[in-house]
VEXPA-534362 format. One line per 4 residues: number of its first residue (from 1); for each residue x, y, z of C-alpha. Coordinates in Angstrom, 2 decimals, always signed. Layout:
! residues N
NUM) X,Y,Z | ...
This chain:
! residues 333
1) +91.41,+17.36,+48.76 | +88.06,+19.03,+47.90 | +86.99,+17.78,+44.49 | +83.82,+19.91,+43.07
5) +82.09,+18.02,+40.19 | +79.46,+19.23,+38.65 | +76.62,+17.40,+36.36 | +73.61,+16.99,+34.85
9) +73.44,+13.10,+35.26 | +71.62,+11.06,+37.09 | +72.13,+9.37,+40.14 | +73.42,+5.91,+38.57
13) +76.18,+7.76,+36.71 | +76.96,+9.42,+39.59 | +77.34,+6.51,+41.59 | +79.98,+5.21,+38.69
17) +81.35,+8.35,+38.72 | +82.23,+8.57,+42.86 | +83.59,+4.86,+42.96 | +86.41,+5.49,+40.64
21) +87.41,+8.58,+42.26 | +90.97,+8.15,+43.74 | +90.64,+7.93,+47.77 | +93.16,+11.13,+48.24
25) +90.18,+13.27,+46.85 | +86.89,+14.31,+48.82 | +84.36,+14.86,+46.28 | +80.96,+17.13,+46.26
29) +78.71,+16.52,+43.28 | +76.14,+18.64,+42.68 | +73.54,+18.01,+39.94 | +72.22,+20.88,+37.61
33) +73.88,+23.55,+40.42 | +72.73,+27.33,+40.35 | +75.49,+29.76,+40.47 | +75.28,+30.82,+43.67
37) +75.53,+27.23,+45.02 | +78.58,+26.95,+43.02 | +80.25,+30.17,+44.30 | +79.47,+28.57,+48.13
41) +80.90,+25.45,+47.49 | +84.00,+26.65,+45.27 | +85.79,+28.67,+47.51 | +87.78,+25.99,+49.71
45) +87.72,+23.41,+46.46 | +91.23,+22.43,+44.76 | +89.73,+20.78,+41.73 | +86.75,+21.49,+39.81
49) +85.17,+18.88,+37.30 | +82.92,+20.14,+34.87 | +80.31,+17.14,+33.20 | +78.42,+18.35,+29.75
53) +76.95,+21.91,+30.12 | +77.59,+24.40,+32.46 | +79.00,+28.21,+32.15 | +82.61,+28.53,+34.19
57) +82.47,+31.92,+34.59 | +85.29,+34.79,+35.24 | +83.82,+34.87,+38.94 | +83.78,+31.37,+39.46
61) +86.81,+31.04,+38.82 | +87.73,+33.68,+40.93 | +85.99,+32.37,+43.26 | +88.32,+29.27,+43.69
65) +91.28,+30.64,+45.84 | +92.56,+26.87,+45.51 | +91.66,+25.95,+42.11 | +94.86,+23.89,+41.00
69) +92.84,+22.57,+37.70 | +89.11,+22.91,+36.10 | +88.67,+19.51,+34.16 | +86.10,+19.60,+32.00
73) +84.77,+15.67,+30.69 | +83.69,+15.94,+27.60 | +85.19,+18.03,+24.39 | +83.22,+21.26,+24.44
77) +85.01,+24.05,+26.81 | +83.26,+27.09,+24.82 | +81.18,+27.84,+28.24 | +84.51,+28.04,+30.54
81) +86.30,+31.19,+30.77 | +89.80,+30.08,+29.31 | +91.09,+33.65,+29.85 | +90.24,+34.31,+33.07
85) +91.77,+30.69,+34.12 | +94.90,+31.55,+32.63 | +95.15,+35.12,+34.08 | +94.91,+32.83,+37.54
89) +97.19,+29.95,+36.59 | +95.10,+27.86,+36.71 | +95.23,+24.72,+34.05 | +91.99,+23.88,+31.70
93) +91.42,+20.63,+30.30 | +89.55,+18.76,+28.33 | +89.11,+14.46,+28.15 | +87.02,+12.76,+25.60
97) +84.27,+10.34,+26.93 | +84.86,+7.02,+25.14 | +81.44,+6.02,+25.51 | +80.63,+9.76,+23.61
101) +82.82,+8.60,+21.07 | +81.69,+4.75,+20.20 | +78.55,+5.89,+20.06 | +78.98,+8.49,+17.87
105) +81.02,+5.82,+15.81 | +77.66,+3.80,+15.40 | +75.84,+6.58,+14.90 | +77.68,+7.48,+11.75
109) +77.62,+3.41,+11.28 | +73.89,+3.88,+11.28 | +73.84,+5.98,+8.53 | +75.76,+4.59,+6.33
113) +73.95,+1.17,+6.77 | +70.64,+2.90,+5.80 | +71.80,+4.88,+2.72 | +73.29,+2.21,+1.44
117) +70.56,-0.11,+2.32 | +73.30,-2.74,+3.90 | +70.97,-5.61,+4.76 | +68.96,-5.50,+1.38
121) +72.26,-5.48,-0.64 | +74.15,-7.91,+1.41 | +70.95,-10.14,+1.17 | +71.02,-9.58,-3.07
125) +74.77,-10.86,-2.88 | +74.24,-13.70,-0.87 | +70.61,-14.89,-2.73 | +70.70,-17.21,-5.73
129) +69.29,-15.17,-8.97 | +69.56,-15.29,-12.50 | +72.73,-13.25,-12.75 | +74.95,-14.47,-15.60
133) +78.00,-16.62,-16.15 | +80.76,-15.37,-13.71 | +83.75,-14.47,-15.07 | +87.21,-13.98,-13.84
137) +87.20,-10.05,-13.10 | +90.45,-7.54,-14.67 | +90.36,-3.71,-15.45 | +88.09,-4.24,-18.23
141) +85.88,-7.52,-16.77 | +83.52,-6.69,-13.90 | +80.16,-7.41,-13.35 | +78.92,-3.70,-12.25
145) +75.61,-3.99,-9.75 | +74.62,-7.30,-10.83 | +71.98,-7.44,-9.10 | +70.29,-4.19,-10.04
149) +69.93,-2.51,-7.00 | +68.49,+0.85,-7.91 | +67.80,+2.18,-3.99 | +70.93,+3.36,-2.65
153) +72.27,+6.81,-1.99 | +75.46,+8.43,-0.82 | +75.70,+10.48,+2.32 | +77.61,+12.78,+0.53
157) +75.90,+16.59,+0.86 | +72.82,+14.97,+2.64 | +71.48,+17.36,+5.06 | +71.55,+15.87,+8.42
161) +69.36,+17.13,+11.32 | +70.81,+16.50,+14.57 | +67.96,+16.49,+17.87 | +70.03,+16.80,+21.06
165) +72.94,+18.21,+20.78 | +75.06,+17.17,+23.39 | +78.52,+15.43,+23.45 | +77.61,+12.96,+21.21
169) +75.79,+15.02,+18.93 | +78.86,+17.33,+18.57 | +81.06,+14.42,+17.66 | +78.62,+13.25,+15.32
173) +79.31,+16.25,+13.41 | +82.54,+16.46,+13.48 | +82.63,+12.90,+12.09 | +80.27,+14.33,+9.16
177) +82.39,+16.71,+8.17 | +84.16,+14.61,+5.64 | +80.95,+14.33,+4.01 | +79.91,+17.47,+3.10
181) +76.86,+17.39,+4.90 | +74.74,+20.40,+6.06 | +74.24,+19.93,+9.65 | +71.19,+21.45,+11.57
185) +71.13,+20.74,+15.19 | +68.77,+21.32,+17.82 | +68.90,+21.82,+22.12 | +67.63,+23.44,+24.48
189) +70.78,+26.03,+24.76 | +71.71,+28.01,+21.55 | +75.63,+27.92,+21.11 | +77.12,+31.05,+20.41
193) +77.75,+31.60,+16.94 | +81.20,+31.09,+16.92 | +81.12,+27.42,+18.01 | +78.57,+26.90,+15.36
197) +80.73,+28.39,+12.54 | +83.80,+26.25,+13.83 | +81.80,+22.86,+13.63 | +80.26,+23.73,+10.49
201) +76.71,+23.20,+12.03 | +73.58,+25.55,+12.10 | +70.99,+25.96,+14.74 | +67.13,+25.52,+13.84
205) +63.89,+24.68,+15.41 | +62.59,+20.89,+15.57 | +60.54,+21.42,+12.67 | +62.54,+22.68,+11.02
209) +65.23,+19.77,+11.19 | +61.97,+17.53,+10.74 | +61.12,+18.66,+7.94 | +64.33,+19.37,+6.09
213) +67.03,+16.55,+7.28 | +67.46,+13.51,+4.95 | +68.41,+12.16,+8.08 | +67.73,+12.37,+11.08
217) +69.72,+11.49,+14.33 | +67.77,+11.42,+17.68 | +70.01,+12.03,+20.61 | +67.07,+13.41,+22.75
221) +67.43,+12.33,+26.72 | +64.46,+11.22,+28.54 | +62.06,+13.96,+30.21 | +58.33,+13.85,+30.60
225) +58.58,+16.07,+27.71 | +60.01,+14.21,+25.85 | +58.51,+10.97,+25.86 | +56.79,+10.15,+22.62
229) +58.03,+12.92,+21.18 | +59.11,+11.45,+17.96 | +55.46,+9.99,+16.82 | +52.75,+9.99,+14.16
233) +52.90,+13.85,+13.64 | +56.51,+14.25,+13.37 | +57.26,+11.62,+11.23 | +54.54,+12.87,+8.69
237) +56.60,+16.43,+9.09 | +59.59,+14.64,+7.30 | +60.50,+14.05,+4.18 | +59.61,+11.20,+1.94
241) +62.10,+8.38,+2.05 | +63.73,+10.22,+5.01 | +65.85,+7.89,+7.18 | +65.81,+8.48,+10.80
245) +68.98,+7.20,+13.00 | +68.16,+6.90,+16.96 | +70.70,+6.31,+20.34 | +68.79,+8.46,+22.38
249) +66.75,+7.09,+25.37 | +64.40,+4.52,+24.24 | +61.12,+5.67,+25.12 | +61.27,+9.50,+23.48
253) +60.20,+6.96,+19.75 | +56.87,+6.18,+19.48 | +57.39,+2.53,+17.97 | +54.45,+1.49,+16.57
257) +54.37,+5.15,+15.00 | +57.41,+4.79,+12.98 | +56.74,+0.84,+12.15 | +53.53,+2.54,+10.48
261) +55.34,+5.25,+8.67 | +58.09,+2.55,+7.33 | +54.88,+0.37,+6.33 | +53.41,+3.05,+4.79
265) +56.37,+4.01,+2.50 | +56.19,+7.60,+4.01 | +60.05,+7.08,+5.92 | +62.86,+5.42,+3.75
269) +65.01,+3.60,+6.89 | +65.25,+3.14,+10.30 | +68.37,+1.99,+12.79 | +67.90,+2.33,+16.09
273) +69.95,+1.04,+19.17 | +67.62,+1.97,+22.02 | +64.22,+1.06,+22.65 | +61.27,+1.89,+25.05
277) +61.17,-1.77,+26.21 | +64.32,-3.45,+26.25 | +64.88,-6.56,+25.68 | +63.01,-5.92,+22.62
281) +60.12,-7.79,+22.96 | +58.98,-10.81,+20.58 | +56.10,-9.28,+19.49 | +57.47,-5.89,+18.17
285) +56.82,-4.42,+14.85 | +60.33,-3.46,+14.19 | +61.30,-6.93,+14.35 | +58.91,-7.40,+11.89
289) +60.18,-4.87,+9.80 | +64.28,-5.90,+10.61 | +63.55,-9.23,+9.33 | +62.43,-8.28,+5.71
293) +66.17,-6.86,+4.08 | +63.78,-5.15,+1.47 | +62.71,-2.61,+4.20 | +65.38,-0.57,+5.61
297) +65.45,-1.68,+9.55 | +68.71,-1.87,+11.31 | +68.41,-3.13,+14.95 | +70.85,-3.28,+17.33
301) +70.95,-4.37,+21.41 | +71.96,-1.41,+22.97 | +75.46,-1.58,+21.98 | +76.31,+1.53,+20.83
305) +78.59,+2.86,+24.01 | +80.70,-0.16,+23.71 | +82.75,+1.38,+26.37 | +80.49,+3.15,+28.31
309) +80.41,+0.49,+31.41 | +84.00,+0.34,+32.07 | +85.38,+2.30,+35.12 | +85.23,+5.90,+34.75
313) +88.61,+5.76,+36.56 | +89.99,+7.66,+33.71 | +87.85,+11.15,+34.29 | +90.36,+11.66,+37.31
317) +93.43,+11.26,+35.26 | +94.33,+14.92,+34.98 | +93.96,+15.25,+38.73 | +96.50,+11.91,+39.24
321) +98.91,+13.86,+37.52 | +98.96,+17.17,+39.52 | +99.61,+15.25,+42.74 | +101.97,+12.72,+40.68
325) +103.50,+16.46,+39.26 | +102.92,+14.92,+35.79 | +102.14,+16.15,+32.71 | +98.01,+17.21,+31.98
329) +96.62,+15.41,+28.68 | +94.48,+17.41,+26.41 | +95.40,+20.93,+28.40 | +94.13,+24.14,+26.64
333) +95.37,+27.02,+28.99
């Protein structure tokens, strides 16, 4: 059964992606397609998988005669023509990424740990100090701060910028909701104004979000253009004490760059989970930086998508359950 998927990932993922597909199916992945190579290869296609962006159209859909579902992976569906789909019976459906979501998890994680400056505070608690006699604590017996840590802030009504504002970045802000927090967000696609009013979030230009965001999240991908991006002159764009959270691709932070802005005083905290050379080598300045508690640096292994290596056997569940006759998960139309 012709499968189309379409995506904007690379070849690796890809491979993942065709090795969990169920043998009944015969898949055709195209990467980044055109339109009109998506009208030629839609017509004879019984399922159509949608990966991150890409418009789904009233005349693709159309297009596919045998269309018996359009799964999109991933929770936005803003850029698939639910109406039309429905005027053709044809189900729409949506499946969160668990990768997506664990890293969004440490994301948020992230910034917590730097506003409340975790490993300085934990490392207060733990360190002998001239603190006073400890006493058996009630309603009216407590020993408030005893350590008098003056640096921490709540997230509450922080502006957050978001760079890259893909799956995860969307789940990021839904997660920040709670919080109060003005969201900016940046990509290369504008959503329409409606999605941006129903997530609470506002679009603006890089410099903007560098210069306003009292934090800053860096889901940027890798491109030529890219790489680097996130040096010297943008982190002298943001604000002082700014803390700047990062599970994008490794190389788009210049290291040394923001090691030299945390030095300075000039950025407030730093967590990041990817790195342009990983293992992180012996001799970098971050773990410098990570090993003094006093100065904001939370490192971790690349461990954010927790989940992100298991089989993707799960994308195809959806289309299991239309041969199996079963029920869809997470259906819209």
């Amino acid at each position: 059964m012709k499968t189309l998927f379409l995506t904007s990932r690379s070849p690796r993922h890809q491979r993942h992606a065709l090795e969990a597909a169920p043998p009944e199916l015969t898949i055709t992945m195209l990467r980044d397609p055109d339109r009109e190579t998506i009208l030629a290869e839609i017509a004879d296609a019984e399922f159509l998988i949608t990966e991150r962006a890409g418009i789904i159209d009233q005349g693709i859909i159309e297009a596919g005669h045998k269309l018996r579902l359009i799964q999109r992976l991933g929770s936005q569906t803003h850029d698939i023509d639910v109406a039309a789909a429905a005027q053709r019976g044809v189900p729409v459906c949506y499946w969160p990424i668990p990768g997506v979501m664990a890293v969004a998890e440490h994301m948020l994680w992230q910034i917590l740990a730097l506003t409340r400056r975790a490993h300085e505070v934990e490392d207060a608690a733990l360190s002998p100090g001239d603190w006073g006699i400890s006493r058996r604590t009630d309603e009216n017996v407590f020993a408030f701060n005893w350590t008098k840590r003056v640096s921490p802030v709540t997230l509450w009504q922080r502006t957050v910028g978001i760079l890259g504002f893909g799956e995860i970045g969307v789940e990021v802000a839904r997660r920040l909701r709670g919080f109060e927090c003005p969201i900016l967000y940046n990509k290369r696609s504008r959503l329409p104004e409606s999605v941006e009013v129903a997530m609470g979030v506002r679009y603006a230009d890089a410099a903007t979000i560098l210069a306003q965001s009292d934090v800053l999240c860096s889901l940027l991908p890798y491109f030529p253009e890219t790489d680097h991006l996130l040096a010297a002159a943008a982190f002298a764009q943001m604000k002082a004490g700014a803390l700047i959270v990062h599970c994008g691709s490794g190389s788009v932070i210049d290291e040394d760059a923001l090691a030299a802005s945390l030095t300075a005083g000039h950025l407030g905290g730093a967590a990041l989970d990817t790195f342009e050379w990983e293992p992180l080598p012996a001799d970098s300045l971050l773990r410098v930086l990570a090993a003094d508690p006093s100065a904001n640096v939370v490192l971790t292994p690349h461990t954010a998508a927790v989940s992100e290596h298991r089989s993707r056997s799960d994308d195809y569940t959806n289309l299991r359950a239309v041969l199996s006759i079963d029920p869809l998960r997470y259906r819209i139309v």
